[in-house]
C-alpha positions as CSV (number, residue, x, y, z in Angstrom):
1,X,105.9,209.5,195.5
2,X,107.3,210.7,191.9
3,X,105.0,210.6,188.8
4,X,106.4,209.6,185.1
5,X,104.2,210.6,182.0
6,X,104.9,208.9,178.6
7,X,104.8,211.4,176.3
8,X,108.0,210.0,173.7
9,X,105.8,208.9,171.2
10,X,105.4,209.5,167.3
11,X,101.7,209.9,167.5
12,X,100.8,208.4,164.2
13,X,97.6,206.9,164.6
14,X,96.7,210.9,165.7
15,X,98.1,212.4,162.5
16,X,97.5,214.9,160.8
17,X,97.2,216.4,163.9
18,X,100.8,215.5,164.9
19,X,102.4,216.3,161.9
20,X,103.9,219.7,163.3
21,X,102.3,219.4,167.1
22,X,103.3,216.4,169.6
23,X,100.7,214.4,170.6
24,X,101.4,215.8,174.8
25,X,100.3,219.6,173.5
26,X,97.5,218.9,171.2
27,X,94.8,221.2,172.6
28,X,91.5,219.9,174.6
29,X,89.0,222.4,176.1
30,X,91.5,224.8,176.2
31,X,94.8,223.8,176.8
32,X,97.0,220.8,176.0
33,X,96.2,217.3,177.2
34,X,99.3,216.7,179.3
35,X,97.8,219.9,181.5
36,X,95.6,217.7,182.5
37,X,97.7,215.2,184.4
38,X,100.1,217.9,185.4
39,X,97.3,219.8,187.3
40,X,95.9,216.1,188.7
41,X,99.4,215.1,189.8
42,X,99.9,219.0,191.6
43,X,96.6,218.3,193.5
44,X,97.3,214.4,194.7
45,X,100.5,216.0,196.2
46,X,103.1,214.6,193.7
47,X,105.9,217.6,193.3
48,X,108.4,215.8,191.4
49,X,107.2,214.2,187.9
50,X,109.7,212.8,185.1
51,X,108.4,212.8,181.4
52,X,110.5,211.5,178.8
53,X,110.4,213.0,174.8
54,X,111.2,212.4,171.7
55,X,109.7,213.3,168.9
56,X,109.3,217.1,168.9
57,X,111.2,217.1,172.4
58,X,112.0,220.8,172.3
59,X,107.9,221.7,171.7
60,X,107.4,220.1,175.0
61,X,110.0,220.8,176.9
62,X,109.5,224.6,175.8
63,X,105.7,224.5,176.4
64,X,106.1,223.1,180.0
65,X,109.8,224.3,180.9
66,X,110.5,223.3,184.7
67,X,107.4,223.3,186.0
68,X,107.1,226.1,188.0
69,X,103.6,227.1,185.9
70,X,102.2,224.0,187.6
71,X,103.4,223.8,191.0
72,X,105.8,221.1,190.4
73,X,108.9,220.4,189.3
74,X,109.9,218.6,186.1
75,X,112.8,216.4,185.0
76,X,113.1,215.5,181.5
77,X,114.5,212.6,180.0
78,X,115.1,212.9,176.6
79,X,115.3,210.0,173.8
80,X,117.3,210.4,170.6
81,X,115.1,207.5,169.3
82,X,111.8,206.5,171.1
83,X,112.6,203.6,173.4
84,X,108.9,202.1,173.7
85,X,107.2,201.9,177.2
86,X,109.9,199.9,179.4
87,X,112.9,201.2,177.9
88,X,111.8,204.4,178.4
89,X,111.2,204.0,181.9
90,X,114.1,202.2,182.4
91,X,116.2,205.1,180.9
92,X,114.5,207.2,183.1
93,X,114.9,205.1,186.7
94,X,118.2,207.4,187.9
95,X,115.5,210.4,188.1
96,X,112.6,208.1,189.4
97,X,114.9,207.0,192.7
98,X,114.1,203.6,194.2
99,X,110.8,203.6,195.5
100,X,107.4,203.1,193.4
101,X,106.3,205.6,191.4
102,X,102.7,206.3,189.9
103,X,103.2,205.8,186.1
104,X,100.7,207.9,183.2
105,X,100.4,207.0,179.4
106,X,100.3,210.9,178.5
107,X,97.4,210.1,175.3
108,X,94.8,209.0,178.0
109,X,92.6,210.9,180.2
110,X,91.3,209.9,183.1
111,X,91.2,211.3,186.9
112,X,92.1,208.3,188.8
113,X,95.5,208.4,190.6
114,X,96.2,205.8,193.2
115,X,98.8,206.4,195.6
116,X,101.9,204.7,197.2
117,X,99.9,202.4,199.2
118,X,98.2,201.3,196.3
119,X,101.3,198.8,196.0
120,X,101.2,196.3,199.1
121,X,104.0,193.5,200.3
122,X,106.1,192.0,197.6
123,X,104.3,193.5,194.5
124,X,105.9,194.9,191.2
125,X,102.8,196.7,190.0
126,X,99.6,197.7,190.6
127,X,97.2,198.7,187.5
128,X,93.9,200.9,187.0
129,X,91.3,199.3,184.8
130,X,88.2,200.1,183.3
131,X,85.8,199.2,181.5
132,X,86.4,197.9,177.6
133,X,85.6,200.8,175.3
134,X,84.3,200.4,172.1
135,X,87.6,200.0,170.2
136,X,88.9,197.3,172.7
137,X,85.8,194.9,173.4
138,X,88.1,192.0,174.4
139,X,90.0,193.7,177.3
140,X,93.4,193.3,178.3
141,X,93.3,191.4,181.8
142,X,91.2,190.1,184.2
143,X,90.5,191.0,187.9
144,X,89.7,189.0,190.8
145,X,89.8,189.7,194.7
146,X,92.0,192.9,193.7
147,X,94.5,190.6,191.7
148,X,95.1,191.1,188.2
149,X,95.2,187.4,186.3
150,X,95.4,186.6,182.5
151,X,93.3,183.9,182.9
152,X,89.5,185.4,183.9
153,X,86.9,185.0,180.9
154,X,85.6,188.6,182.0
155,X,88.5,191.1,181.4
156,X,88.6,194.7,181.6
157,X,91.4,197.0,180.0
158,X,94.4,198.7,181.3
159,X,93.6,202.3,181.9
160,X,97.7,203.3,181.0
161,X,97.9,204.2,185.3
162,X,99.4,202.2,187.3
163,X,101.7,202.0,190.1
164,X,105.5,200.5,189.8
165,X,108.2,199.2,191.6
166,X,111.7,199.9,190.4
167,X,112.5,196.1,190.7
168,X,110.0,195.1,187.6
169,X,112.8,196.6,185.3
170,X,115.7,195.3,187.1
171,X,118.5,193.6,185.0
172,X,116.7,194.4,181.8
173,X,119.1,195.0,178.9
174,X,118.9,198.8,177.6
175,X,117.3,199.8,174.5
176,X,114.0,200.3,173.8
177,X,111.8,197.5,175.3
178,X,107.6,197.3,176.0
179,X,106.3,197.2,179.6
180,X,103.3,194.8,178.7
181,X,105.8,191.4,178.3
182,X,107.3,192.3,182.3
183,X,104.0,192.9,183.5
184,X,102.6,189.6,182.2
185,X,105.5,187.9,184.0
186,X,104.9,190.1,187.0
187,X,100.9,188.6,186.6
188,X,101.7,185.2,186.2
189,X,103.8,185.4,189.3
190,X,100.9,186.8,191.1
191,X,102.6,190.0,191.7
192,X,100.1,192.8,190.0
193,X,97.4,194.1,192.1
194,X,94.6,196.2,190.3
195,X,91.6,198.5,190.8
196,X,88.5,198.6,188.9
197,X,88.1,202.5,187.9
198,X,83.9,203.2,186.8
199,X,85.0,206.6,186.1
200,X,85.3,209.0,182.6
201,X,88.3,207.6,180.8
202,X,89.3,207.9,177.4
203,X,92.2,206.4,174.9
204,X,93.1,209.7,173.4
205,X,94.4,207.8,170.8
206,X,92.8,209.6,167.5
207,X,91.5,212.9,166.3
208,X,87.6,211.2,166.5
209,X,87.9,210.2,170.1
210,X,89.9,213.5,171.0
211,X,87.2,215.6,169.2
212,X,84.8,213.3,171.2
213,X,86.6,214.3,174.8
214,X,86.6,217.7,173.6
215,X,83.0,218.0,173.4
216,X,82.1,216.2,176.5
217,X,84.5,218.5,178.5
218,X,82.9,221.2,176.5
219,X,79.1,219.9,177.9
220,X,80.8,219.4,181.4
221,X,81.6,222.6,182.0
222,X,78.0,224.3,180.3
């Protein structure tokens, strides 16, 4: 199975930070929080990971070059203009090939990684969850019998890991696109499978909460 990372966006709610460092490199116990999935994805077997750029494109693609540092190889797919979530992976299906591949928001961290199987019979996605942090009490979706459903009082939130098929994108006009409206249909069609993931996860999505990882990775290895 082939991996994507996100890693094309602006990074605004993280500035200052971001101002003259992309969001993928900013540094986290030592080195930059896209290391962090690259080493995961190198130990679940994955050799073959696609991450599309952007903004600062040539930072990253310098910082990681072919992969080689991280026993894998990388293909890049690079953006002129960010493309948001779905057009970005649609840009990037030619490198991705026609099975499922495990997709990664690069601003999250988190050690769960489902596999291949993880996607079962006529299934367009399969999604981590976890529990609601702080910032995001009411969830995103609900989970029942290993189904994801937008109808469950008790909801958890997307974790940014998931597994897709190829076919969820199908037919889509190009440009830049979200995932979240073809996954909804996907839901409502009964055709998203999830996991409920108790693990450490965090929304890297601002200098407190990556100062906050920092610390606890800090503690963690005391």
């Amino acid at each position: 199975m082939k991996a994507m990372i996100l890693a094309a966006g602006l990074g605004k709610r993280m500035r200052p930070l971001t101002d003259h460092c992309p969001k993928p490199l900013l540094p986290v116990a030592g080195k930059p929080l896209i290391a962090y999935h690259l080493e995961r994805l190198r130990g679940a077997g994955i050799q073959d990971v696609v991450i599309n750029v952007s903004y600062r494109a040539e930072q990253i693609i310098e910082a990681l070059g072919d992969g080689e540092a991280y026993g894998l190889r990388i293909h890049w797919s690079h953006e002129t203009s960010p493309l948001e979530t779905g057009g970005g992976i649609q840009q990037a299906l030619p490198l991705l090939g026609e099975a499922p591949f495990l997709l990664i928001n690069g601003d999250v961290w988190c050690e769960a990684l489902p596999g291949p199987q993880a996607l079962q019979g006529e299934d367009l996605a399969h999604l981590v969850l976890v529990d609601n942090p702080a910032h995001h009490v009411d969830g995103d979706f609900g989970l029942s019998a290993g189904r994801v459903n937008q109808t469950s009082h008790q909801r958890l939130t997307f974790a940014g890991i998931s597994v897709i098929h190829p076919a969820l994108l199908a037919g889509h006009v190009p440009g830049a696109f979200a995932l979240a409206p073809l996954l909804k249909a996907a839901i409502n069609d009964g055709r998203v499978s999830g996991e409920h993931y108790t693990g450490h996860w965090v929304d890297v999505g601002t200098p407190e909460r990556l100062a906050a990882l920092e610390n606890k990775l800090h503690a963690a290895s005391r």
